[in-house]
Each structure stands twice: as C-alpha cells, then as structure tokens.
C-alpha positions in Angstrom: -33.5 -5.7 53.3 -34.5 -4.6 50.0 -38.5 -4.7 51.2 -37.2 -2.4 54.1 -35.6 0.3 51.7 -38.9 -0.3 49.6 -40.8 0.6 51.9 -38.8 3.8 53.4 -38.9 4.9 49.8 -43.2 4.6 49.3 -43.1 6.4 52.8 -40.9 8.9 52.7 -40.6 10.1 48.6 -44.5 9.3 48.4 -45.1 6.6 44.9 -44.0 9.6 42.1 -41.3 10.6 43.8 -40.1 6.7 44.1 -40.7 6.4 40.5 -38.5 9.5 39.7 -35.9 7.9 41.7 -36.1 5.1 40.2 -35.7 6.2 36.9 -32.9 7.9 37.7 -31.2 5.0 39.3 -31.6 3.2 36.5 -30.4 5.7 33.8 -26.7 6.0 36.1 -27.1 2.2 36.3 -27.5 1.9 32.0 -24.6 4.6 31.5 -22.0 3.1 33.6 -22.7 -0.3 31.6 -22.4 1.3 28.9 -18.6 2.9 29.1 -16.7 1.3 26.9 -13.6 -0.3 28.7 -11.5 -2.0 25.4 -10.9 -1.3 21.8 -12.6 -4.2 21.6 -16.0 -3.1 22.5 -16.3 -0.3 20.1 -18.9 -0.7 17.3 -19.0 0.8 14.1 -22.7 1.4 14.2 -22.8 3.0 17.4 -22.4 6.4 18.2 -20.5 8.1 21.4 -19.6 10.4 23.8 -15.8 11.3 24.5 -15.3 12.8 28.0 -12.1 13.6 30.1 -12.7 12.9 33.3 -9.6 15.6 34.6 -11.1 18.3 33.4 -14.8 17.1 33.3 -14.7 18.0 29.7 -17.1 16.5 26.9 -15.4 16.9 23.2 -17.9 18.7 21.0 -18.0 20.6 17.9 -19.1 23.6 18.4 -19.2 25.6 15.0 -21.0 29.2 16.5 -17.6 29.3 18.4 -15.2 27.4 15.5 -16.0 25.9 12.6 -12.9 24.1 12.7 -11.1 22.9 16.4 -12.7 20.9 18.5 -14.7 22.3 21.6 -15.7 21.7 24.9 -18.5 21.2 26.9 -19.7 21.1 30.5 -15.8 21.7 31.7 -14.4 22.7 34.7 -11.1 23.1 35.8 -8.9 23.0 39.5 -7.2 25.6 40.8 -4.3 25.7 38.7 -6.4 25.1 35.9 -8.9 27.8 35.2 -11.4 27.4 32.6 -11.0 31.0 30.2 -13.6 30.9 28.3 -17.8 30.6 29.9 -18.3 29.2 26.4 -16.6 26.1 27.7 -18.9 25.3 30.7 -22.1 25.2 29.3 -23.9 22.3 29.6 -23.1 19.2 27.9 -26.3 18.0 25.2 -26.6 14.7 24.9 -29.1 15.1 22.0 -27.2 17.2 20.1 -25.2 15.3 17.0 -22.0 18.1 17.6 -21.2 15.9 20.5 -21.8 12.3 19.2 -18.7 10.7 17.7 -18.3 7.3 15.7 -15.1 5.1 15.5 -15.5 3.5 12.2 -12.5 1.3 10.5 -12.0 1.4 6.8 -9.2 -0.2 4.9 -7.5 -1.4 8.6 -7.6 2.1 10.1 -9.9 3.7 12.7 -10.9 7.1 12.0 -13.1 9.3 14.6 -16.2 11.0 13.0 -18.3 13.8 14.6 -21.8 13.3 13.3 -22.7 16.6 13.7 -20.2 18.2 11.6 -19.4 15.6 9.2 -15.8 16.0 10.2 -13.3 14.0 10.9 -10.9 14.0 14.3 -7.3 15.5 13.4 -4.6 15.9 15.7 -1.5 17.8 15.5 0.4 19.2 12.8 3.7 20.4 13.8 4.0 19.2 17.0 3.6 20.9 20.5 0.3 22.1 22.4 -2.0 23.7 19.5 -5.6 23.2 18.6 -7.0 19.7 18.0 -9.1 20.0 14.6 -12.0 18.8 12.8 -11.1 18.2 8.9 -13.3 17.1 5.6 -9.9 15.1 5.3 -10.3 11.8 6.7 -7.2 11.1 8.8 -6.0 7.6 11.0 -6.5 8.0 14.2 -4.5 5.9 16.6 -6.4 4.5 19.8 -4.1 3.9 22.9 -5.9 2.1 25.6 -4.3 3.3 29.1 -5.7 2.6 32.6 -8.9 3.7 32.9 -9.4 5.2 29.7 -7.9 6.1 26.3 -6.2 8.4 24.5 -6.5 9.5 20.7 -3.6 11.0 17.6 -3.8 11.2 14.2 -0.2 12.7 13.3 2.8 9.9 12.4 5.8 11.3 13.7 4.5 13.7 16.1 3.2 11.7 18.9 1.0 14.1 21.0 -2.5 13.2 22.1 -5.6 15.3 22.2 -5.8 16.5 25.3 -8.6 18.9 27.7 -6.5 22.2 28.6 -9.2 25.1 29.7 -6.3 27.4 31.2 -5.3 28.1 27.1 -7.2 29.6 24.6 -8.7 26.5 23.0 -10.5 24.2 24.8 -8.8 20.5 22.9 -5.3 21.1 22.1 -2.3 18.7 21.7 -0.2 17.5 24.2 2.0 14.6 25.4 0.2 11.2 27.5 2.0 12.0 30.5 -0.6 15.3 31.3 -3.5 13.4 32.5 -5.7 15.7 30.2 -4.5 13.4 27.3 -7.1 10.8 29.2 -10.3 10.2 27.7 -13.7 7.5 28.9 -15.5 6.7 26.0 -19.4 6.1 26.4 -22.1 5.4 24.3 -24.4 7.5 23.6 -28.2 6.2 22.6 -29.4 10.0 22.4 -28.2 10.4 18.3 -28.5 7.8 15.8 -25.8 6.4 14.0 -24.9 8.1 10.2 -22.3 5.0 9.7 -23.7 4.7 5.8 -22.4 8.7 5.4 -19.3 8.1 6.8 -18.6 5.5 4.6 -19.4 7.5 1.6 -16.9 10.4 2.5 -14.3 7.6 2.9 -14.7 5.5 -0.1 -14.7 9.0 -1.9 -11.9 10.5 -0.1 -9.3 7.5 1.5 -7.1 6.0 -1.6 -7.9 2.1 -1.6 -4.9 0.0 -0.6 -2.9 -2.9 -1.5 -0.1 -4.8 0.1 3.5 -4.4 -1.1 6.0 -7.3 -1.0 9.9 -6.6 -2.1 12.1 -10.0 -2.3 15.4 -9.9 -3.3 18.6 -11.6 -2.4 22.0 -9.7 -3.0 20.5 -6.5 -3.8 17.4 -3.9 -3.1 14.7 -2.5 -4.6 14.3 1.1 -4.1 11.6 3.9 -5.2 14.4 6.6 -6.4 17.4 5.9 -8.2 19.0 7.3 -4.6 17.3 5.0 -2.7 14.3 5.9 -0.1 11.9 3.3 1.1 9.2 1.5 0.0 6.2 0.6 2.8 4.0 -2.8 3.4 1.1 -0.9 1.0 0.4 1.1 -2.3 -2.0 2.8 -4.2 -4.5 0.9 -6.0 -4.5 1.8 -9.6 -1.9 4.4 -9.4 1.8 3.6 -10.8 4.8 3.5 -9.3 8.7 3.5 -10.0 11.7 1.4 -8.7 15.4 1.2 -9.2 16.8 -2.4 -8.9 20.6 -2.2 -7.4 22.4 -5.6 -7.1 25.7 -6.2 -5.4 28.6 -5.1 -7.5 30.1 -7.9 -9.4 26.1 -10.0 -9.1 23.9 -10.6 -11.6 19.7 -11.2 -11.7 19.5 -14.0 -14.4 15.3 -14.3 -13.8 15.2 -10.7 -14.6 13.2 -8.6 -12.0 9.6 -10.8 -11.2 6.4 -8.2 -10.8 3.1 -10.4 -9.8 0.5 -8.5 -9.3 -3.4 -8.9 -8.3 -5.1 -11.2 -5.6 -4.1 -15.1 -3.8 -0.7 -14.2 -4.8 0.7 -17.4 -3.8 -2.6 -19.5 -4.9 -3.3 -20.9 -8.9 -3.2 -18.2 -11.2 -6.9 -19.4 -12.6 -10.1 -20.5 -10.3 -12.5 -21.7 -11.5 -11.7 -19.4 -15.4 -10.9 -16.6 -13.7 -7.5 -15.0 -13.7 -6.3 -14.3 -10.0 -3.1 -13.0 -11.2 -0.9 -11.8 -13.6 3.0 -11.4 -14.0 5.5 -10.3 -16.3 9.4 -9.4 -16.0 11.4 -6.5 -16.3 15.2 -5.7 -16.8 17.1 -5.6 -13.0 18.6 -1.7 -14.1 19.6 1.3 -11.4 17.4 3.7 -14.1 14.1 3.9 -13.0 11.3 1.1 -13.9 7.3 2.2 -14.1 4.9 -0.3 -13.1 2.0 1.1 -14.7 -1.6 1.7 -13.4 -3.3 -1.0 -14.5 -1.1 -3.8 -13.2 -1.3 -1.7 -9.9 -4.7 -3.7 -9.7 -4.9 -5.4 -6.2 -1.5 -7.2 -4.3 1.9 -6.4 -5.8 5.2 -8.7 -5.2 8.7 -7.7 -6.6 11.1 -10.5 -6.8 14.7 -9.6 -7.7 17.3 -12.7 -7.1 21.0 -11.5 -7.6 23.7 -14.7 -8.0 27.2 -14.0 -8.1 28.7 -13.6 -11.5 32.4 -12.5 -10.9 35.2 -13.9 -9.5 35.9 -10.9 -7.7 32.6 -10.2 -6.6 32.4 -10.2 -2.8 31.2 -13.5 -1.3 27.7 -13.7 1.3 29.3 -15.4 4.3 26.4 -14.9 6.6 22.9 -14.1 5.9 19.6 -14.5 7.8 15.8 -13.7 5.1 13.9 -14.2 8.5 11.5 -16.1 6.4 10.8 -18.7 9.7 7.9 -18.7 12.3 8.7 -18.1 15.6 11.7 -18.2 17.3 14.8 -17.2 15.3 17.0 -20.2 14.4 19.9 -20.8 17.1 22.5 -22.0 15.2 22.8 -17.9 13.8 21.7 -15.8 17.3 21.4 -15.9 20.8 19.1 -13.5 22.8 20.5 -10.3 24.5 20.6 -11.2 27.9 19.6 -8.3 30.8 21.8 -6.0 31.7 22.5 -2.9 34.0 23.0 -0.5 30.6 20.4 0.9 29.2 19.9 -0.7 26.1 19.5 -3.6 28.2 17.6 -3.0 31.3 15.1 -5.0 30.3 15.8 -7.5 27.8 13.7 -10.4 28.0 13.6 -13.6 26.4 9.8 -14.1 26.2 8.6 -14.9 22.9 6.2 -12.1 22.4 9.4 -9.4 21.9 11.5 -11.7 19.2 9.7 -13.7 17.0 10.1 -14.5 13.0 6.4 -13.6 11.0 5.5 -12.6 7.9 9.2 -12.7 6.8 10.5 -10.5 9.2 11.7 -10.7 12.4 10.1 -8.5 14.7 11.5 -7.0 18.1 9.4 -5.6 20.6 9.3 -3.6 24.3 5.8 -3.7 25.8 4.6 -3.5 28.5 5.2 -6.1 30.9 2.6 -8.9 31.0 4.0 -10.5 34.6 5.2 -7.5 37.0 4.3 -10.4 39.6 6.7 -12.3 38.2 9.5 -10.2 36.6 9.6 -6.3 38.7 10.2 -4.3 35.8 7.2 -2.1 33.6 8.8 -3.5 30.3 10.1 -6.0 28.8 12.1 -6.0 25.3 14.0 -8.1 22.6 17.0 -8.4 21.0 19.1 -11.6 18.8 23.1 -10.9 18.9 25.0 -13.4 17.0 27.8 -13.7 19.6 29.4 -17.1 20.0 27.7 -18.2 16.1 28.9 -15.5 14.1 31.3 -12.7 13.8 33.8 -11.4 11.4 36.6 -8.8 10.9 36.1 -6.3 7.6 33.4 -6.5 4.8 30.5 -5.1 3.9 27.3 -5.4 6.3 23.6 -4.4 5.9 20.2 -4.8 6.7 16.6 -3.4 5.7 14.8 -2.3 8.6 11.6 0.1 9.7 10.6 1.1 12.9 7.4 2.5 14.2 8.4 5.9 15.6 7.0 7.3 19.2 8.4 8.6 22.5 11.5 6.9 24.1 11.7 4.5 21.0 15.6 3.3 20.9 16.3 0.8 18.2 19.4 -0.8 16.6 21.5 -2.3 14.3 25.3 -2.5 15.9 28.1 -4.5 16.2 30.4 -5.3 19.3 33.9 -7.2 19.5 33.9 -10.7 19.8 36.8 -10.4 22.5 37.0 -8.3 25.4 40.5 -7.3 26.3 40.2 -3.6 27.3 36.9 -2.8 28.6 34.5 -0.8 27.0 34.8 1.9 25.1 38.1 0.9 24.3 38.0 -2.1 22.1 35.5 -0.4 20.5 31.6 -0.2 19.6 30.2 -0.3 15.7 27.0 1.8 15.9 25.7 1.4 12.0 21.9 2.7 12.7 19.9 3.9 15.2 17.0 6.2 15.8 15.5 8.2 18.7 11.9 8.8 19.8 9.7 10.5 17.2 13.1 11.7 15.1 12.7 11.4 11.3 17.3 10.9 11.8 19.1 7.9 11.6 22.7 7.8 13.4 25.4 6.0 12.3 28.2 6.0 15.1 31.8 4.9 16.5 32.9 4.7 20.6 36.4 4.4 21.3 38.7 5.6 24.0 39.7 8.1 21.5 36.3 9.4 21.1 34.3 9.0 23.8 36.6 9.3 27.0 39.1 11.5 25.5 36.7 13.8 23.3 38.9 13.8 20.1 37.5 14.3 16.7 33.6 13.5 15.4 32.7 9.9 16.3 28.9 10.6 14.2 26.5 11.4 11.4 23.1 11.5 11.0 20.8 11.3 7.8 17.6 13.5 8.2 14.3 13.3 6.6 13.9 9.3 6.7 10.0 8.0 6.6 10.8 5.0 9.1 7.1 3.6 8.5 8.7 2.4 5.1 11.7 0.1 5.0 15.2 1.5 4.7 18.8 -0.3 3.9 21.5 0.4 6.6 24.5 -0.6 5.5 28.5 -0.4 6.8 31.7 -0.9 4.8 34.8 -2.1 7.2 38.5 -2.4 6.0 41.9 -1.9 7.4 42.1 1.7 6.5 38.1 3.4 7.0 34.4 2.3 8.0 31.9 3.8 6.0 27.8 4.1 6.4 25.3 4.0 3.4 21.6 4.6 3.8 19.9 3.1 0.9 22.9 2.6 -1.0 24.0 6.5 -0.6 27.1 7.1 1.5 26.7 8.9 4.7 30.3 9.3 5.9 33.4 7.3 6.7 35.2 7.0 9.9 39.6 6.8 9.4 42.4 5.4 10.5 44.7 7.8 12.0 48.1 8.1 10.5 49.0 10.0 14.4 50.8 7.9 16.3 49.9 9.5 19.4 45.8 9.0 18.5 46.2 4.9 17.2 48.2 5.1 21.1 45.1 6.3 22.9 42.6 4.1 21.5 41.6 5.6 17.7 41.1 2.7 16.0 40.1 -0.7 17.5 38.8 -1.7 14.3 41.1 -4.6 13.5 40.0 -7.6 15.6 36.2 -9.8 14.9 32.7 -8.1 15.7 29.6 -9.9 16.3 26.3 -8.4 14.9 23.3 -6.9 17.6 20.0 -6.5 16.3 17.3 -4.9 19.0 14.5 -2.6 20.2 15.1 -1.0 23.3 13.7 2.4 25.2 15.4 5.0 26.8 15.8 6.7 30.6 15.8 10.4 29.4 19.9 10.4 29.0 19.8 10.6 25.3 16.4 9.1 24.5 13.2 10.0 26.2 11.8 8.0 29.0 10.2 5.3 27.7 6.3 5.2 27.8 5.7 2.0 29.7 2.2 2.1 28.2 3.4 1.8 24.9 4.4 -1.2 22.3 7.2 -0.8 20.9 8.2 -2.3 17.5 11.1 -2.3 14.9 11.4 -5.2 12.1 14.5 -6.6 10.2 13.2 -7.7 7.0 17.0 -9.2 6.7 20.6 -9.1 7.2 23.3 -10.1 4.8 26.9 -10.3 5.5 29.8 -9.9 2.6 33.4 -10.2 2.2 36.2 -9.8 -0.3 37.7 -12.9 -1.6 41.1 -12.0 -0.5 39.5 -12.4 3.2 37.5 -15.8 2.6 40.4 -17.2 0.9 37.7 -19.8 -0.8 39.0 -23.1 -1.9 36.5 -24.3 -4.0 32.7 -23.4 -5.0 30.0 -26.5 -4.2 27.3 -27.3 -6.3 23.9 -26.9 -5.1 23.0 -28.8 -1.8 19.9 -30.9 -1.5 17.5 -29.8 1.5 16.7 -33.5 1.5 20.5 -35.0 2.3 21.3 -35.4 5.5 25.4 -36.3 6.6 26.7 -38.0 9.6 29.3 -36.7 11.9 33.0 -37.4 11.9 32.8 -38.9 8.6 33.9 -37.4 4.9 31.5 -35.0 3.0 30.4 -33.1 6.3 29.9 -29.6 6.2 31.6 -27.5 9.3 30.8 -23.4 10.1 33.6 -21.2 10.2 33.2 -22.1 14.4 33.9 -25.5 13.5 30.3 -27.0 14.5 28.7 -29.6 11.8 26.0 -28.0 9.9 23.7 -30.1 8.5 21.8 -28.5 6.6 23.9 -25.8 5.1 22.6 -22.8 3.0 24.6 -19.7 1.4 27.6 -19.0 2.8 31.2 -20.7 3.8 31.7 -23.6 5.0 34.9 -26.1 5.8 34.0 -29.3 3.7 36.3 -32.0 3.6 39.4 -30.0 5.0 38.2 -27.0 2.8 36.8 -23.9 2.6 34.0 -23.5 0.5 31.4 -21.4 -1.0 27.5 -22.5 -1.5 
C-alpha cells in the first residue's frame, strides 16, 4: 500500500513536488510530537510557543503596539467573537524571539520568560478581565494542567487566568478557567534558541533567596506582630525578622524560646569541622523579639514549649501536634462520612485527601482519580472526633492555612455530640471558615433562633488575612457567652439571652458536649462558588489543642511523667481509661481516669 501511494505521488506531483510534500509532512509530523502534554515535559532549556487553540491566538510580545501587555498573533475569532484590532491577525513568526517563551524554575517556583523582551509573564492585579502584562519583576506563575491543555496566573488571591479575548481592546486579558479562552497548548519551538543563562541572572538579581520556616510550640504561639498575624513555611535569607511569644495564661516556657538556625537542622551540628548549625535562646515575652540578619543564614526553627505553672491555669484535655505519617490516629478521629449536605457531598475516605506529613495534617478535594468507580468529579477529606472526643465549655484552637482559589470551603467547627432536636436547633459551632479567593475568615453560630427565625447577628468576619501563612482560630465557650480570637485578638462574642421568650425558641443550645470537625470541602454556588473540579484543593491543621478550667476537669491528682516504653494490661490496677472509658495504653497530655481517678499528665 505504501509502494502504491509512492508511486501515485512520483506520478502525479512529479519528484520535487513529492519532496516538497514530503517535507511538509514531516514538519506537521515533528510539531505534533512536539506539543507538550504534562508539566512534566517542560524543560528549562527549551524555548516555546503558547497558543489558544479557541481563538487561534499565539501569545507574543509585541512592543511597536505595547511595550508592556502581552499581544497576539495570527488570531481569529467566531462570530460572537470578533477580532478589533488587524494588528492581532497578522501572521504568527516563528523566528521571532517576541513569541518564544521559557518556563524556568528558580527557588521551587515556575516563572514564564519571553525571550524577546526580557520580561516576565504577570497576570492580574486587582482582579477581573484586564490586560495580561509583561514585567522586569519576576513573578510565580502557577501552571494548571486541564484537558487538553493548560492554563497560566501569577496573582495569589485573585485566581483569574490569562486568557485570548479579541472582541476587547487587548488581545491577552484576565479572566476566569471556565471561558475556554483561559485554555492554552504549549509547543516547542526549535526556531529561537534558548537565553536560559540570562534568565537566571535577572532572577538571582531580582527573586529574594529563601529559606524554610518551622514554628513549634506547645501551649502557646509564635506570632510576627505583638497582635498576632501569621508567619508562612519560608523567609528571607539574610534579612531579620520579629516575633511575639504568647503562652497560655497561667503557663510557663522554662527552655526559654529555642532559635536554630542554618542547614541539616536535625543532623550533627559539625561535619566533618564544619558548623551546620547554630542556636541560641531567647526570653518567651509578648514584646517583640528580633532575630537578626545574620542568624537569618539558611533554615530557621522556633521552638517555644509552654508547661503549666499555676494551679488555676486551664488544663489541655485533648490535643492532636499531627506530627504522624499517614493516616491520623483513631483512637482521636474518625472520617466525615458522605453526606447529602454540601459540606459533604463528597467526602471520601481515600488516603490521598487526609493524611499526617511534615507535621501537619493535610485535607484535600481533588479531582476524582476513579469516576469509574465512585460517580462523582471530586472527592474530599475531613477527621471529626465524634464518638472519641467531645466536651461542653473551654477554650478551643487551632493554627491553620489554606491555599485560596475558586469554590474553596474549608473549616474548623464543632457539632453536638447528641441529636435531640434536629438541626439547626441543637445548634452548630462555626469557629473558622473561609470562602473562595476571600482574604475573610467567619466565625459563626446556627440555631433555631438564628437561622429559622432570623433574630439577631449569628456572625463576624475578620478581613485582610494572608491565608498562605498560618493563622490561630481560636473559640472561648462558657455558660454565659462564646467568643472568637484570630491570632489571639478577639473578634466578637455570641450571648446568652436573659429573654425568656428567645432561650424558648432556640437562642442558646450551648449547654450540652460538642465534638470537633476539621475539613476541606467545595461549594455548589449557594454561598461558595462552584467548585472547580479541575482543581486541588488543600487546607492544613498544623494542630488543635483543647483546654478547660479546673472547676470543669475536677482533677484528682497530677501523674508524673509516663514512659513511652511501659505498657499495662487490661482490667488490672494502674490502667489508664479516656474520659469514654476505653483503656489507653499509651497515654499522652491530657485526662485520664487512673485507678478510679481522674488525672492530669
């Protein structure tokens, strides 16, 4: 067969019209190998083109028509997309640098060059459909991988994509992934050398160098203000820095406040003569501490370990560090089982959307792996402590971030450990939350007081909140008021009535056990977006600490130090019980009934 079409070819085209042919076949057949189909496939040393195959629009820069947004090349548009400008449609160069782009990583970030100008990609500012730009300023980009392409943004917070739109003025402006402009192919493009050694010039010269951040503490926080505010997973390299340490009231930080700082944190402070390492402490005080430039010199690790020092301190009866691998430990939480609410649509108990790493425990929606197997585009996590844990009045927190995007729904809530009236009316305990790309946390009640009958303010938010750092959320519950903190500043309190006719209808359901909720969900569009099935999702719990007056414990007795190593038998003296009556045997901080007492580790 192929001799055949050989043959027709020589007799028909005549030899140089074969070979032109030829050519040609084989220049279609070397571009479509050459498409890149993963993030994966992307070289640094490569350059390429970036087309949007709605439109038919190559991304150039074009600086006798801007100097600054990106341009167009070769586009057309449908009918209800007319191109405006006949600057757009001219022909695409493939020789020309303005339309070869590189995707080079530095310091674990992508960022998209354009050889041409020297520039790098920038999208967004402010939100909305505006110009996508070119800047000397070397920003992140983010690289989504979607069916049958990609699509590109550079703005945390803002979420849109860079997108072809030839019906407005500007041929690459900014708008959401659900417009099919925001869809990109990526090809190479063996017409323009690489300039990877230039890029990586302007970088080193104009991206600050980075080192990871740890924060430890037990019974207390470190913070960058004396206010509180949140410190992220990297810093500065030889720039200092402040903190405030703020312990539990009536605890104490006896090792003083632990700064290592350097490289192989947790390896021998000398190899082979050469220091790795240094350390030094600092007083645990609410007035600002300066960690000064030079021990800002690679890794930094805070340790701040709070013990209780007075008697009428409040006591940790539950706490979880997250410091495992893996699933989190079952004698503390259960998984959120699927439901027909929205929070729960899709709960899942896979492993890949709860898991403990990196001392954190980290709850995910993605998108789902087995649609075969499980007919829904998502699946998502979330731990409840239900049935292991719950309490009535104390103080509750927990440091969390979140990575912020389009139908993002996180939280950190509590429900009651017995149902006797239904929902809303034995009450929900909302003490964070966040929305989609909003900078707000929300910090909430439902009763039948509130939410079926509409009376009085059941919310309040705290603006301005940078959730790719690590923020306290914290709740204070008595008989009388509930009140919300946000890195250890009060938000607002929710009261008891003193009306009969409200406490009647449902006001305040506050005085029976909760059980704590920790997930990452998405929304439908009711209050937060539609979720963006594409997406993965992610918020972490760095922790989640539990405390209550004396008064409420009513400890007996306070137990030495237990060794990991000692192991008791059931039914027989010295056994250690929960507060559910199961035998622990392994118990850590908290309250225990040991030998027909109640005790404090």
């Amino acid at each position: 067969m192929k001799k055949l079409r050989k043959d027709a070819l020589v007799s028909a085209l005549g030899l140089g019209r074969k070979l032109v042919l030829l050519v040609a076949l084989l220049a279609c057949t070397a571009s479509a190998q050459n498409t890149v189909s993963s993030i994966g496939e992307l070289s640094q040393r490569k350059t390429y083109t970036i087309y949007n195959p709605h439109f038919t629009a190559y991304a150039i820069y074009s600086p006798s028509n801007n100097q600054t947004n990106v341009w167009a090349a070769g586009m057309t548009g449908d009918a209800g997309h007319a191109v405006k400008n006949k600057s757009y449609s001219e022909p695409f160069d493939a020789t020309s640098p303005q339309g070869a782009w590189m995707f080079v990583s530095y310091e674990e970030e992508w960022y998209i060059y354009n050889v041409g100008a020297q520039k790098f990609l920038n999208v967004g500012t402010t939100g909305g459909t505006q110009a996508t730009r070119l800047l000397d300023t070397p920003t992140p980009v983010s690289i989504t991988e979607l069916e049958g392409g990609f699509a590109f943004l550079t703005t945390e917070g803002v979420r849109n994509y860079m997108c072809a739109a030839p019906q407005l003025d500007y041929p690459i402006s900014v708008w959401s992934t659900d417009d099919a402009g925001s869809l990109w192919e990526i090809a190479e493009n063996d017409n323009v050398p690489e300039d990877y050694e230039t890029c990586i010039a302007i970088l080193e010269e104009r991206v600050p160098r980075m080192a990871k951040m740890t924060i430890i503490t037990r019974n207390g926080n470190i913070y960058p203000k004396t206010n509180g505010g949140g410190f992220g997973d990297k810093i500065v390299l030889g720039q200092s820095f402040t903190f405030s340490a703020q312990g539990m009231n009536g605890y104490s930080c006896p090792d003083s406040v632990v700064i290592r700082h350097g490289k192989n944190l947790d390896g021998s402070q000398y190899v082979d003569g050469q220091r790795q390492w240094g350390e030094y402490r600092v007083e645990a005080k609410k007035a600002l501490t300066t960690v000064p430039a030079d021990s800002v010199d690679g890794d930094i690790r805070i340790t701040a370990l709070w013990e209780r020092s007075s008697d009428l301190a409040d006591v940790l009866v539950f706490s979880d560090e997250f410091d495992g691998e893996g699933e989190p430990t079952a004698d503390k939480w259960q998984r959120t089982p699927r439901r027909n609410a929205t929070w729960n649509r899709w709960c899942s108990d896979s492993p890949l959307v709860v898991y403990e790493k990196d001392g954190s425990l980290h709850c995910l929606a993605i998108p789902n792996p087995d649609t075969a197997g499980d007919n829904v585009p998502m699946i998502t996590g979330g731990i409840k402590s239900e049935g292991r844990f719950d309490f009535r009045y104390g103080h509750v927190e927990a440091r969390i971030k979140t990575n912020q995007w389009k139908g993002n729904f996180p939280a950190f809530w509590m429900m009651p450990a017995k149902t006797v009236n239904g929902w809303p009316n034995d009450g929900e305990i909302d003490i964070w939350e966040t929305i989609d790309n909003s900078t707000q946390s929300w910090h909430t009640i439902h009763t039948n007081w509130t939410y079926n009958l509409h009376q009085g303010t059941n919310s309040q938010t705290k603006s301005n909140l940078d959730y790719d750092c690590w923020h306290t959320f914290a709740m204070d519950w008595n008989e009388k008021a509930i009140t919300w903190y946000v890195d250890g500043v009060l938000v607002w309190s929710y009261t008891k009535s003193t009306d009969s006719n409200a406490l009647n209808n449902g006001q305040w359901p506050f005085d029976a056990p909760f059980y704590l909720i920790l997930n990452q969900s998405v929304g439908n569009g009711s209050w937060a977006a539609n979720a963006d099935t594409n997406h993965t999702y992610e918020t972490q719990f760095d922790w989640v600490r539990v405390y209550q007056p004396v008064s409420i414990t009513a400890i007996d007795d306070v137990v030495s130090e237990y060794s990991a190593t000692t192991k008791v038998s059931r039914g027989k003296p010295n056994t250690y019980y929960d507060l559910q009556g199961r035998v622990v045997e392994s118990p850590t901080n908290g309250i225990y009934i040991y030998n027909d007492k109640k005790v404090l580790r």
